[in-house]
C-alpha positions, 0 to 999 in steps of 0.5 A, spaced: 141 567 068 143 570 074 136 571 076 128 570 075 127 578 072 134 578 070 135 584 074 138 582 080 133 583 085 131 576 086 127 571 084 119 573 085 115 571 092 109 571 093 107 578 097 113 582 096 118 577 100 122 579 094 119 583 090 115 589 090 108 588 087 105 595 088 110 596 080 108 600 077 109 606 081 116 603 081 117 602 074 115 609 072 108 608 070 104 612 075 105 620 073 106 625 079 101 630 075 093 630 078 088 627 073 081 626 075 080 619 079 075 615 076 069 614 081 064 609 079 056 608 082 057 603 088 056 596 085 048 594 088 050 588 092 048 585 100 053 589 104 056 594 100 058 599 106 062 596 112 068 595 115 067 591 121 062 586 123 059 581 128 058 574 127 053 570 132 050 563 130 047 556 134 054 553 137 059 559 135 062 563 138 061 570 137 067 573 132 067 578 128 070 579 120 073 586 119 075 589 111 082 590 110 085 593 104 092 592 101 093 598 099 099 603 101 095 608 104 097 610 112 091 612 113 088 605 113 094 603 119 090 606 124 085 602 127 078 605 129 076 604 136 071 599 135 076 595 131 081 594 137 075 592 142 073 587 137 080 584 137 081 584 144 075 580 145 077 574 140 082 568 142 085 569 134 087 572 129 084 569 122 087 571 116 088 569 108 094 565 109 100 566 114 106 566 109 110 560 110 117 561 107 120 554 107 114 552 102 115 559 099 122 557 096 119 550 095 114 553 089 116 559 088 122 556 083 124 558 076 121 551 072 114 553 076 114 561 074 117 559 066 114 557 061 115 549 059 117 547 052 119 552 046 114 557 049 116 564 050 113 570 054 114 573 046 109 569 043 103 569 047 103 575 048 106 579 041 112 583 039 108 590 041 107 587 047 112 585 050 117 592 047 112 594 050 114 591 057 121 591 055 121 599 055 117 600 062 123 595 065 129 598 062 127 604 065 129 600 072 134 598 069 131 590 068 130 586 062 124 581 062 125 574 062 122 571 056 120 564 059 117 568 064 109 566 064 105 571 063 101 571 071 108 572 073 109 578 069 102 581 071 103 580 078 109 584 077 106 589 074 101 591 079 095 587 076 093 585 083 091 592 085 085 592 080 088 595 074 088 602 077 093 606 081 091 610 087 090 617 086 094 621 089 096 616 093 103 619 095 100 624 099 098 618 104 104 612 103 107 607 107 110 601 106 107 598 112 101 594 110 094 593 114 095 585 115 102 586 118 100 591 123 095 586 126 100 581 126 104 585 131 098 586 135 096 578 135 103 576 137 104 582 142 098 579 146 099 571 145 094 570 141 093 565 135 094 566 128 091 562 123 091 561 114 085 559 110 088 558 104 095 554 103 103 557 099 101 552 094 093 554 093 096 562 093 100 561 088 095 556 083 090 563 084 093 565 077 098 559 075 092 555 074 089 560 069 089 558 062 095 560 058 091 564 053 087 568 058 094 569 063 096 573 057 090 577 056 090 580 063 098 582 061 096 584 054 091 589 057 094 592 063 100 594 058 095 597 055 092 601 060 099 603 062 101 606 057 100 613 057 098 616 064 094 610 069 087 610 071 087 611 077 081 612 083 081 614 090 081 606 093 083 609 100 078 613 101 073 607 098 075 603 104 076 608 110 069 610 108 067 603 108 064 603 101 065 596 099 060 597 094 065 602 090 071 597 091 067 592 087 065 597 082 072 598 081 074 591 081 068 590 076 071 596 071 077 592 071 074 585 068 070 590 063 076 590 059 079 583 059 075 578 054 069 575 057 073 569 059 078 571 061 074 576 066 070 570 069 076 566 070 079 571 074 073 573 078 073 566 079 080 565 081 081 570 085 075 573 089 068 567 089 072 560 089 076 562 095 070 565 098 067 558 098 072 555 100 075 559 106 068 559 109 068 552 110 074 553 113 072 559 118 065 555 121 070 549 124 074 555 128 069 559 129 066 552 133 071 552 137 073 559 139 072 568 138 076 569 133 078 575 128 077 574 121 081 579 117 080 578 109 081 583 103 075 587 102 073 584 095 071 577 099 066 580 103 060 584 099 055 581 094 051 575 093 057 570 093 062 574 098 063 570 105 058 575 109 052 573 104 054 565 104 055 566 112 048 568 112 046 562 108 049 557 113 044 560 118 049 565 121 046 572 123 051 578 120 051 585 124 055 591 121 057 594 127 063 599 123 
């Protein structure tokens, strides 16, 4: 095996490092010709519009929590104003993580992305399933690894973006994400940068999901993909600062998985991590301003870090 997707692109990384995550465009699974988006009812929940907001409390500094989206919408590159005046205000950039490649190449290896034992990809998720990967990754002139688990090949496949493509997503795209650009900017002004979340607690996101729900998650985004991809207008949710809408469509994204599954994934991927990269923030927010970028879906809700940073007696002004 010359390589992880036996296609000689490289053995798979978290965030692109070597491999495009945004796949299914890649690998033909997004049709040029327009559909109607799917536009769901804003979910119902505390801050559900907003981009930016300030953060106050007894012994803190004030900092500020700006919604990013990772979605390759260009538009979404331009910093409004009351962003960048917030972000000249602080001492340090907050993010998920800060990327660490030599822990990288230490996780990210074959004997952690394979399946362990006699087990293939195959068995778990069946023979129509997996011709039916094997076809989409001929078009690129890949083949599927078979020992590959199958989070890993979910991952490949775009799982991460909700389930839907971006509607007429070309008439915006970029290869330059949001988090890159504000990266730039901290280090061009010498400011800190921070994680909240380590290497190996990225990859245990998904990897520590149960084998039958991993298989679930890939099962039903080949599905979906099959004929023409769903698709939403994500970038125009975000620019309009309608995180209630983002949620939805997350939340029509876990309605197709099995129960279990949808709660073991929302668990994983969004709630766990909220609580535990607030009590992360608080220490730092004690000791200096900081500017807190974090994906969009962590931020509204009942259980997103805005509500819980209210629950720790913190005060919460929208200011975008």
């Amino acid at each position: 095996m010359t390589d992880f997707l036996r296609c000689g692109g490289g053995r798979l990384r978290r965030y692109g490092v070597l491999l495009l995550l945004a796949a299914m465009p890649a690998l033909g699974l997004a049709a040029c010709s327009p559909v109607k988006p799917f536009v769901p009812d804003p979910s119902q929940i505390p801050h559900g519009q907003g981009r930016l907001w300030q953060v106050d409390g007894p012994g803190l500094e004030t900092s500020y929590v700006f919604a990013t989206f990772d979605g390759l919408d260009k538009r979404a590159l331009d910093l409004p104003p009351a962003v960048t005046e917030a972000f000249g205000k602080t001492e340090a950039l907050v993010l998920e993580g800060v990327g660490d490649q030599y822990l990288k190449a230490e996780i990210y290896t074959e004997e952690n992305l394979e399946l362990s034992g006699d087990q293939t990809l195959d068995d778990l998720i069946g023979a129509r399933s997996f011709g039916t990967l094997s076809w989409h990754m001929k078009q690129r002139q890949r083949l599927p690894n078979p020992k590959a688990k199958p989070w890993v090949m979910w991952v490949y496949l775009g799982g991460e973006n909700f389930g839907f493509g971006e509607y007429k997503d070309y008439e915006y795209r970029t290869y330059e994400f949001q988090v890159t650009r504000l990266r730039s900017r901290a280090d061009e002004g010498g400011m800190e940068i921070e994680g909240l979340m380590t290497e190996q607690e990225y990859f245990d996101i998904y990897d520590k999901i149960p084998l039958d729900q991993q298989a679930d998650m890939l099962k039903v985004t080949l599905d979906r993909y099959e004929g023409l991809p769903p698709q939403t207008t994500k970038g125009r949710f975000y620019l309009d600062g309608d995180l209630a809408r983002l949620d939805a469509v997350w939340r029509e994204y876990l309605s197709w998985l099995q129960p279990e599954t949808a709660a073991t994934l929302d668990a994983r991927r969004i709630t766990d991590r909220n609580g535990v990269m607030v009590d992360r923030l608080l220490p730092l927010m004690q000791e200096k301003s900081i500017f807190v970028a974090l994906d969009s879906l962590h931020l509204p809700g009942e259980m997103g870090i805005l509500r819980l940073l209210e629950q720790r007696g913190l005060t919460v002004a929208r200011l975008l």
